[in-house]
C-alpha positions as CSV (number, residue, x, y, z in Angstrom):
1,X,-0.5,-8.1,-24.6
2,X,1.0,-6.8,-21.7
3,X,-0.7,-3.8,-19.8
4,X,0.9,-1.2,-17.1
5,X,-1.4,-0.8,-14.7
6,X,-1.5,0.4,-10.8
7,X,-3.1,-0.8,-7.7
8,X,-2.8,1.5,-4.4
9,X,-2.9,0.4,-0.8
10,X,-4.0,2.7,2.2
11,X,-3.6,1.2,6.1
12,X,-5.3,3.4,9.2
13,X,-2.5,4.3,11.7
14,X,-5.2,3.3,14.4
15,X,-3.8,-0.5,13.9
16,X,-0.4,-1.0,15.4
17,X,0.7,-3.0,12.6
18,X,-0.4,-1.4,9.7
19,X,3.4,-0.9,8.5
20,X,2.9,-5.3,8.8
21,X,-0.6,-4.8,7.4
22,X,0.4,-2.8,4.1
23,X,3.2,-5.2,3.3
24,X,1.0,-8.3,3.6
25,X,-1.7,-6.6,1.3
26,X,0.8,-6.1,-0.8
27,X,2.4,-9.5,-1.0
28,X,-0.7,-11.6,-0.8
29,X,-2.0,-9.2,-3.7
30,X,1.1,-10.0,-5.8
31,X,1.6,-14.0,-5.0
32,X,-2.7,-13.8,-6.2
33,X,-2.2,-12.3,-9.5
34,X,-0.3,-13.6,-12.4
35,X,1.7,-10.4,-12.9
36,X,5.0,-8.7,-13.4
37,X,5.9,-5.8,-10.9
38,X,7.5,-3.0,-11.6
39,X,7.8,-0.9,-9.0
40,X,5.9,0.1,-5.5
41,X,6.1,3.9,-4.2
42,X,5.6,4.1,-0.5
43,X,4.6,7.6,1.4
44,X,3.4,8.2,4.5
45,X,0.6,11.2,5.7
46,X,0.9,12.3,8.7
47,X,-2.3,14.2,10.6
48,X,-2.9,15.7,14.2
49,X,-6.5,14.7,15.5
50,X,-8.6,17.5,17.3
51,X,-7.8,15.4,20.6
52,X,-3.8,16.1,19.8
53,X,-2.9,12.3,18.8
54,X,-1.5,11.7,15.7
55,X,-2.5,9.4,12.6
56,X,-0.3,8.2,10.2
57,X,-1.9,6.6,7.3
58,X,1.4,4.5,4.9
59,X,0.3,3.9,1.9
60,X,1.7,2.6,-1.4
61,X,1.2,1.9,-5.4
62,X,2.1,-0.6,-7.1
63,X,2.9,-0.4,-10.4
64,X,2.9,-3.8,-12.3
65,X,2.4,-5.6,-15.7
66,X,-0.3,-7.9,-16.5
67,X,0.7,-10.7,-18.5
């Protein structure tokens, strides 16, 4: 029986490839899993530090079948 499930990603804009970063976790969690995807949402957050820098943080959910 096949079950809907979700699996969510969050990267820390402090790496300069965390764009790279989410997409690989993404990936190597789909080519490790025996399942069916149906869809991945992306958003990005966007903060300003005390120190006036600011953080993204991409994220993204997956939304997949198990088989």
């Amino acid at each position: 029986m096949e079950k809907i499930k979700v699996k969510t990603f969050v990267m820390n804009s402090q790496n300069p490839l965390h764009h790279e970063r989410l997409d690989n976790s993404i990936n190597n969690f789909i080519e490790s899993n025996d399942i069916e995807v149906i869809d991945v949402k992306y958003s990005t957050s966007v903060t300003t530090g005390s120190n006036g820098h600011h953080y993204w943080y991409p994220s993204a959910m997956l939304i997949y079948k198990t088989k």
